[in-house]
C-alpha positions in Angstrom: 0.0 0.0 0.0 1.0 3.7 -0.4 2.7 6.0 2.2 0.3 9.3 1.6 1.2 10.7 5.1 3.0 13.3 3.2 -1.0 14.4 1.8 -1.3 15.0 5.8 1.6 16.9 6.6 2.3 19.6 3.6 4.4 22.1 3.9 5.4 23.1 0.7 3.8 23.1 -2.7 4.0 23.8 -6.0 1.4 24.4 -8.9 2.2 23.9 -12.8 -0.2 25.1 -15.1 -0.8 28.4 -12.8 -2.6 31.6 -14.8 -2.9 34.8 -14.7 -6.4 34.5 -16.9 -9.1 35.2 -14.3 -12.0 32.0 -14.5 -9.0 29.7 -15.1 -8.6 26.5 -13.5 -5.2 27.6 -13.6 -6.1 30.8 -11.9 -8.5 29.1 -9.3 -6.3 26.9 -7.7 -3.3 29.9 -7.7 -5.5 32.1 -6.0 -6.7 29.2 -3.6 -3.0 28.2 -3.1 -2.0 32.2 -1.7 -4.5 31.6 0.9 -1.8 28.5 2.1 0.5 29.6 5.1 3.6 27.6 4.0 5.4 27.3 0.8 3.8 28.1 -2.4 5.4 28.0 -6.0 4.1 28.4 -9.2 5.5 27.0 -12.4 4.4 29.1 -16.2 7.3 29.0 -19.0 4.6 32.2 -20.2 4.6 33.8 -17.1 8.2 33.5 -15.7 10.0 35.8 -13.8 5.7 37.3 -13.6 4.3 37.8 -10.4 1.2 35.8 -9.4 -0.4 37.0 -6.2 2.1 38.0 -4.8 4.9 35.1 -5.5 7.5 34.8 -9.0 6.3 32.5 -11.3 9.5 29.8 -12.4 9.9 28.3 -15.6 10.3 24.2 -14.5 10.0 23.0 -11.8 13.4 22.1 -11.7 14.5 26.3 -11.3 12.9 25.8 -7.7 15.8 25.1 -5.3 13.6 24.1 -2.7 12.0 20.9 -1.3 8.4 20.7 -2.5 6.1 18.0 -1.0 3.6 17.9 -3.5 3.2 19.0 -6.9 -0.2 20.2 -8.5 -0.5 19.5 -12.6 -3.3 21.5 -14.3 -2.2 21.7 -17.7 -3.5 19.7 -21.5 -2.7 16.2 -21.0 -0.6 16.4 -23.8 2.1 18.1 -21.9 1.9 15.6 -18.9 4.3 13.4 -19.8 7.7 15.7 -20.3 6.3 17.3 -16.7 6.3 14.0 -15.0 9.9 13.1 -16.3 10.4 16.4 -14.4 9.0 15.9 -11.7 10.8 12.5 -11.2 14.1 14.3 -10.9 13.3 16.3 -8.0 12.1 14.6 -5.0 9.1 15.3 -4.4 7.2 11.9 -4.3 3.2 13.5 -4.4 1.4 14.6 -7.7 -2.1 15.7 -7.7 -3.6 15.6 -11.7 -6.5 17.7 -12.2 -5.9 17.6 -16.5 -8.4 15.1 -17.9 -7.9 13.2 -21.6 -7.3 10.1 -20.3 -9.0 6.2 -20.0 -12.3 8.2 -19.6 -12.0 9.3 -23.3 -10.0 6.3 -24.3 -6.4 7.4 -23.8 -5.1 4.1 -22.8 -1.3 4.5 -24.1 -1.2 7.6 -22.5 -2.3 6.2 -19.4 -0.2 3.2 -19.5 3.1 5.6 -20.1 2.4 7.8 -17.2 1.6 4.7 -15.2 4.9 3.3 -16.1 6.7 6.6 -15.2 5.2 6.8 -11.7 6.2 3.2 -10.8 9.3 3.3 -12.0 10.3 6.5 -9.8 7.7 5.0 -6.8 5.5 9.1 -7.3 2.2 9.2 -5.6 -0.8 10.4 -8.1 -4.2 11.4 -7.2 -5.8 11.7 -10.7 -6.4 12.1 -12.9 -9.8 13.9 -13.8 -10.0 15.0 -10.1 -11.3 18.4 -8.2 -8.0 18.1 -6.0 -7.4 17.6 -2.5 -8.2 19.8 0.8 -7.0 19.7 4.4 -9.5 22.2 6.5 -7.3 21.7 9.5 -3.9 23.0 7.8 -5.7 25.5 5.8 -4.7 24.1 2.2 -7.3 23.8 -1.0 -5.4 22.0 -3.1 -8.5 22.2 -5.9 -10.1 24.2 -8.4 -13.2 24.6 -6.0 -13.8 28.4 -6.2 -12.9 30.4 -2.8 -15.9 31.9 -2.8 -17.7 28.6 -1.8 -17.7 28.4 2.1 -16.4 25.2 3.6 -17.7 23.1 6.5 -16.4 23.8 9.8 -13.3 21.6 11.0 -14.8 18.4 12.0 -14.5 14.8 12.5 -15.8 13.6 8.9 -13.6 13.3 5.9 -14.9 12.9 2.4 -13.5 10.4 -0.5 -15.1 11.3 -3.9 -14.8 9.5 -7.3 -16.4 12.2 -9.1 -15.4 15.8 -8.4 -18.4 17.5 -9.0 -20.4 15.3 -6.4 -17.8 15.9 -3.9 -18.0 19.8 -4.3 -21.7 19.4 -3.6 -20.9 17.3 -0.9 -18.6 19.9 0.7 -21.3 22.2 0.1 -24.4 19.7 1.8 -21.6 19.2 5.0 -21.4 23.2 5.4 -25.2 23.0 5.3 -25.9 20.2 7.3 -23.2 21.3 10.2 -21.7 18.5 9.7 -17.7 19.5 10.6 -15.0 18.2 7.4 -11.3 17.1 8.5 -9.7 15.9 4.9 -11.6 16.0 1.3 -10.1 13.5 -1.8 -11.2 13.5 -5.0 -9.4 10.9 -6.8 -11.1 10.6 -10.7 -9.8 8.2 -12.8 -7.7 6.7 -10.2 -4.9 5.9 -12.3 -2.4 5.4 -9.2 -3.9 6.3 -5.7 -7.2 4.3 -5.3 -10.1 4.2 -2.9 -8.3 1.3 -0.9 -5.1 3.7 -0.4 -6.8 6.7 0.4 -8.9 4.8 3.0 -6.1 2.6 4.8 -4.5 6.5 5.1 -7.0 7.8 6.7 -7.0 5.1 9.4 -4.5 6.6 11.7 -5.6 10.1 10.7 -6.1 11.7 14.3 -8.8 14.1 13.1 -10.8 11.8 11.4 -13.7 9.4 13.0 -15.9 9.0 9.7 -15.1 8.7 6.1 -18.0 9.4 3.3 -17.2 7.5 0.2 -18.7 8.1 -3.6 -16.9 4.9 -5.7 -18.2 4.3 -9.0 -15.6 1.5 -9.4 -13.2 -0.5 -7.7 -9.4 -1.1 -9.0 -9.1 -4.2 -7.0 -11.9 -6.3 -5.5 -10.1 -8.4 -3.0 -7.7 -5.6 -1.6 -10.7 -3.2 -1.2 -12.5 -5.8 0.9 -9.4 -6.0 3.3 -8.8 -2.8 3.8 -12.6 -2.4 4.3 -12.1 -4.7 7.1 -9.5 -3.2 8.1 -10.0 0.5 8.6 -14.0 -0.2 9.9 -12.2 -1.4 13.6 -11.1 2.2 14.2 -13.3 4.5 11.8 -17.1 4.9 10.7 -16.8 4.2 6.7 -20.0 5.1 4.8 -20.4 4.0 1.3 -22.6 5.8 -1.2 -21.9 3.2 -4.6 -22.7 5.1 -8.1 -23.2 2.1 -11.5 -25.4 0.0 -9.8 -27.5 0.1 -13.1 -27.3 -1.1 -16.6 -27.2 2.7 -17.5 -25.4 3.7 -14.8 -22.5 1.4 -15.0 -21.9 2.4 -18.7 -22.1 6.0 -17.5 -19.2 5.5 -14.6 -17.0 4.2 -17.7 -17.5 7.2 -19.7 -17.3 9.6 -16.3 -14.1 8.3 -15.1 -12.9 5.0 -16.5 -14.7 3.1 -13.9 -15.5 -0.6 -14.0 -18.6 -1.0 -12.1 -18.6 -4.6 -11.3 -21.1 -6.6 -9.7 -23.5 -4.6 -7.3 -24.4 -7.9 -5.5 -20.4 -8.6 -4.6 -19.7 -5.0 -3.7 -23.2 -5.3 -1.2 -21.4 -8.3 -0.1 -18.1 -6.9 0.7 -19.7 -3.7 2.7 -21.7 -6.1 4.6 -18.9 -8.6 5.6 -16.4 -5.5 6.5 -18.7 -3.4 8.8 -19.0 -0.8 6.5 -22.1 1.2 6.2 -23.9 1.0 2.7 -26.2 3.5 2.0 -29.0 3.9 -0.5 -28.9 7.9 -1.2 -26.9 10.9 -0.6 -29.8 12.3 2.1 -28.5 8.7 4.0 -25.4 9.2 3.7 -25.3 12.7 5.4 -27.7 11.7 7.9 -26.1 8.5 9.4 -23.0 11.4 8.9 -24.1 13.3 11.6 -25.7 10.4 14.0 -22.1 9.0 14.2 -20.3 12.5 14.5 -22.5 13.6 17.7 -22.4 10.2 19.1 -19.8 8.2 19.8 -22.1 5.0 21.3 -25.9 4.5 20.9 -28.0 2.3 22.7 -31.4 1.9 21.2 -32.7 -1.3 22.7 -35.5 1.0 24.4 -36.7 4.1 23.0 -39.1 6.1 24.2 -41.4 8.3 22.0 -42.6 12.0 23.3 -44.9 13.4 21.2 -47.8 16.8 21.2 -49.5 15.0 18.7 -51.0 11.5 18.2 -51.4 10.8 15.0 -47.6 11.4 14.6 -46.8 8.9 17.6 -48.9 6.0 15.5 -46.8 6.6 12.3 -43.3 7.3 14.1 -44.3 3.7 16.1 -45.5 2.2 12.9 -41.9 3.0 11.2 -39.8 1.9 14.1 -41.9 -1.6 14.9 -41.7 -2.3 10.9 -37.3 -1.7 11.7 -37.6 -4.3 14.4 -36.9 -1.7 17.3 -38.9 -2.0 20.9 -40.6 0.5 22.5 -41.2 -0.5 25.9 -43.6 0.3 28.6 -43.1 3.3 31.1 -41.8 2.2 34.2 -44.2 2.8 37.4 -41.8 5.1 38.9 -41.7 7.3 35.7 -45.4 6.9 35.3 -46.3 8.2 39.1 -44.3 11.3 38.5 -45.2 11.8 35.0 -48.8 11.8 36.1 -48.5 14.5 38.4 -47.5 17.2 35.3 -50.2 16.0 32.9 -53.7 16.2 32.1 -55.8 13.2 33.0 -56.3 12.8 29.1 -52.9 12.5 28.6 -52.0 8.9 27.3 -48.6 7.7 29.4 -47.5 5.1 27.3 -45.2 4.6 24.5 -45.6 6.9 22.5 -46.2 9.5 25.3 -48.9 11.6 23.8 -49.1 14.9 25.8 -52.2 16.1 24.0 -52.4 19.1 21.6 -52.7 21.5 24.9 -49.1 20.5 25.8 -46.5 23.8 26.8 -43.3 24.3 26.9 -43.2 23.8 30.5 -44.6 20.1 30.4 -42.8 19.0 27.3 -39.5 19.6 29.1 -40.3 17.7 32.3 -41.0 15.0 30.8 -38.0 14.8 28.6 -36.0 15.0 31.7 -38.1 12.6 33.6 -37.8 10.1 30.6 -34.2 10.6 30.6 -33.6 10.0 34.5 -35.3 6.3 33.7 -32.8 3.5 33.7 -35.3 1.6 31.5 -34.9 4.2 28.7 -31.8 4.0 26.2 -33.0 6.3 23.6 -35.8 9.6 23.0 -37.7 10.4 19.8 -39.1 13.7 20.2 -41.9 14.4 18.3 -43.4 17.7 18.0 -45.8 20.1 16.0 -44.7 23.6 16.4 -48.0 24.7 14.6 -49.2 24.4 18.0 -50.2 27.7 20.2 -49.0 26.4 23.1 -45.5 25.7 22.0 -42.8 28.5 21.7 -39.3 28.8 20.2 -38.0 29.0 23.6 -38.4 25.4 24.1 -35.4 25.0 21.4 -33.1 26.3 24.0 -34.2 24.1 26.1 -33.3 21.3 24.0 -30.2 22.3 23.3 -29.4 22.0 27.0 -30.8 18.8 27.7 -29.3 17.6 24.9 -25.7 19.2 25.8 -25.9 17.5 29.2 -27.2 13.8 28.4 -25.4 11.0 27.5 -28.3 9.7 26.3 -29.2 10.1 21.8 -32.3 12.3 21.6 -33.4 13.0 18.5 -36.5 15.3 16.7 -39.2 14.7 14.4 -40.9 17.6 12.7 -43.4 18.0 10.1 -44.3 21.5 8.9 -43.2 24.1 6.5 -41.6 27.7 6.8 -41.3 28.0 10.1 -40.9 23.8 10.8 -37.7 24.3 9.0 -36.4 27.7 10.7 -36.4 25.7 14.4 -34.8 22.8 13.1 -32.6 24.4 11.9 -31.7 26.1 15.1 -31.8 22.8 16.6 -29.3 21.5 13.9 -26.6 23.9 14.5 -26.3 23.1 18.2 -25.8 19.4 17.2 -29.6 18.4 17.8 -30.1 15.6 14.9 -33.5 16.3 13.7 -36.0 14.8 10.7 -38.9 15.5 9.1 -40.2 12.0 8.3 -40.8 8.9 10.9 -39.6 6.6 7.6 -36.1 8.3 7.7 -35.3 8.8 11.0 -36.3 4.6 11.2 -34.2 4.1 8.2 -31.3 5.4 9.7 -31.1 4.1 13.0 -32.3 0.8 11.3 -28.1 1.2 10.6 -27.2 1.0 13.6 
C-alpha cells in the first residue's frame, strides 16, 4: 500500500499550469494556493519571472531550489508526460492531476506511459480527472473549488469522492448540514492512488472518526475488501456506490474509467467488512451526523414523546416495521409523570401529551424520561404549529441535549417556520427529521 502521510503533513507546494487569466482552472487553484500559510510556487514557461499574487512565477519546476512535497498538474494532457519526467528528478514523491484526456476518453497508451513513469520513480498520483485535494485543519485547497464557496467547519468527517463534481456538492451539503470536514479527496480516474489507499490513510488520521465515500468503481476487489475490514475497527466508513444500473454502470466508464462490477459482490463486501452502505446521498449525510454527535448509541429502548397522536402512531409504525422496541413506562416514571399531565394524557409509549401540551410540560418529561434506567434512547416528536409551544423550548433542548449522555433525536413535520427551528436545533448538534420513515431508516443502521 502507499505512504500518503506526506498528503497529511504539507508544507510546501507547487502548482504547474498556474494563470494569470481570471475564470482559469489555472487561476482558481493559484488564487486558492495564496490563501496557504507555508510554501507556495508556481510553475508558467509564459509567465516566468511574472508575479502571481504575490509570488514569481518559475519556468520548471526544476528552477525551484527548494523541497516541494507535492506537486499540483493542471495543464493539457498532452504536456503531462515531459512534466512527469520532471517531476521524477526532484524529489518530491506526491502529484495531484486535475488535467483530464485520459482512460475516460480512451487514452489508454497515455495512461499506460504515465503509469509506467510513476512506478518506475515510486510518485504518488491522485488523478487524474479529479477536483483536487483539501486539508481544512492545515488550511490548504489543493483544488479548483472556487474560494468563494464556504467550507464546512473543521470536524470529525472526511470525504472520498470519485467524481469531483459530487464531492464539491458534498462539501457544500456538510457546510449545510453542520456536519464538521477534516480531509476531502477527489481521486477521478484513479490511475495510481485508489479508494483502498486513500482509505487505509486515513486510518491513523487523528482528526478523522468518519469517512463518506462516492466509488463508482473499484481497482481491486479483494484488496478493497481487506482494507474495508480493516479501517472499519477504528473509523465509521459510509459507502454511497454510483453504476449500480445497466445505465449507470456504462455511465461511470464514460465519467471516469470506472469498472462498475457486480452490485451484489460490492453489497457483499460492505456487509462482511462493517461498512455502512447507503441507498442515497440524504442517508449518507444523515447516518454522517448520528455517528459525528455520538460516539455509542444504545437503542434497545426508546421512548417516544410526542404533542400530537397521529404522529406517535406513524413514528411507532416505522420503528416496529425496523424491528426496534418500544417499551412500557416504568411505574416510577409513570407516578411522576402523572402529576404534570392532564388526565387525558396517554402515558405510554408513544407519550402523547395532548395538543394543549407547553413548553413547561414537554420539558419535564424529557427529563423525567431521561432519569429512567429503562430508557436507552428519546424520539421527540413535535408540532410547532401548535399555540402552546414556543421557540424558547429550542433552547431548552439544546441543554438537555448538551448534558445527556443519552441520543435524543427530533421529528418535525411543517413548513416555513418547521424548518427555521430545526434548523436552530441543527446547528447546536440536535439531529433532527422530518419524516418517521427516515429517521427509522437510519437508526435501522445501527
Amino acid at each position: 500500500m502507499k505512504n500518503l502521510n506526506t498528503f497529511y503533513n504539507v508544507s510546501s507546494i507547487c502548482l504547474i499550469g498556474a494563470s494569470d487569466k481570471e475564470n482559469s482552472i489555472g487561476y482558481t487553484i493559484s488564487k486558492n494556493l495564496s490563501f496557504f500559510k507555508k510554501d507556495v510556487f508556481y510553475v508558467n514557461p509564459r509567465l516566468s519571472g511574472k508575479y502571481i499574487f504575490n509570488k514569481k512565477v518559475f519556468s520548471s519546476i526544476l528552477d525551484i531550489n527548494k523541497q516541494i512535497d507535492i506537486v499540483i498538474i493542471a495543464i493539457s494532457h498532452n504536456l503531462i508526460l515531459d512534466v512527469i519526467k520532471d517531476i521524477s528528478k526532484t524529489t518530491c514523491k506526491n502529484i495531484i492531476l486535475i488535467s483530464s484526456g485520459f482512460l475516460e476518453i480512451g487514452n489508454k497508451q497515455l495512461s499506460l506511459d504515465l503509469k509506467n513513469i510513476l512506478d518506475k520513480n515510486k510518485i504518488n498520483l491522485l488523478g487524474p480527472n479529479c477536483l483536487g485535494y483539501v486539508d481544512l485543519y492545515n488550511n490548504l485547497n489543493a483544488s479548483f473549488i472556487s474560494s468563494e464557496v464556504k467550507f464546512p467547519q473543521k470536524g470529525n468527517v472526511s470525504l472520498i469522492s470519485q467524481s469531483g463534481a459530487l464531492g464539491l456538492s458534498f462539501l457544500d451539503r456538510a457546510n449545510f448540514e453542520n456536519i464538521g470536514v477534516s480531509k476531502f479527496f477527489s481521486y477521478g480516474n484513479s490511475l495510481d492512488i485508489s479508494e483502498s489507499d486513500l482509505l487505509l490513510s486515513l486510518e491513523n488520521e487523528k482528526n478523522t472518526k468518519i469517512i463518506l465515500c462516492y466509488i463508482e468503481g473499484i481497482k481491486d476487489g479483494n484488496l478493497f475488501l481487506k482494507t474495508l475490514k480493516k479501517v472499519s475497527k477504528s473509523k465509521k466508513i459510509i459507502i454511497l456506490k454510483g453504476g449500480i444500473s445497466n445505465k449507470g454502470i456504462v455511465a461511470a466508464t464514460s465519467h471516469t474509467a470506472a469498472i462498475a462490477g457486480s452490485f451484489d459482490v460490492f453489497k457483499s463486501a460492505c456487509k462482511q467488512s462493517g461498512a455502512y452502505l447507503v441507498n442515497s446521498i440524504s442517508e449518507m449525510f444523515s447516518l454522517a451526523k448520528v455517528f459525528s454527535n455520538y460516539d455509542y448509541l444504545d437503542l434497545s429502548n426508546i421512548q417516544i414523546i410526542t404533542n400530537g397522536g397521529g404522529f406517535g402512531v406513524l413514528t411507532s409504525d416505522q420503528l416496529d416495521f425496523n424491528g426496534f422496541n418500544l417499551p412500557s413506562i416504568s411505574k416510577k416514571s409513570f407516578e411522576k409523570i402523572k402529576k404534570i399531565v392532564p388526565s387525558y394524557a396517554v402515558i405510554k409509549n408513544p407519550l402523547d401529551l395532548t395538543g394543549d401540551c407547553d413548553n413547561f410540560r414537554f420539558i419535564k418529561t424529557i427529563n423525567i424520561c431521561l432519569n429512567d434506567k429503562n430508557i436507552s434512547c428519546l424520539i421527540l416528536l413535535f408540532l410547532f404549529q401548535l399555540s402552546t409551544i414556543n421557540q424558547d423550548i429550542l433552547i431548552e433542548i439544546i441543554n438537555i441535549r448538551k448534558k445527556s449522555k443519552k441520543p435524543i433525536f427530533v421529528l418535525a413535520i411543517g413548513g416555513f417556520q418547521t424548518n427555521i427551528f430545526l434548523e436552530t436545533l441543527e446547528k447546536n448538534n440536535v439531529i433532527c427529521f422530518k419524516d418517521p420513515k427516515d429517521l427509522s431508516d437510519i437508526l435501522k443502521f445501527i
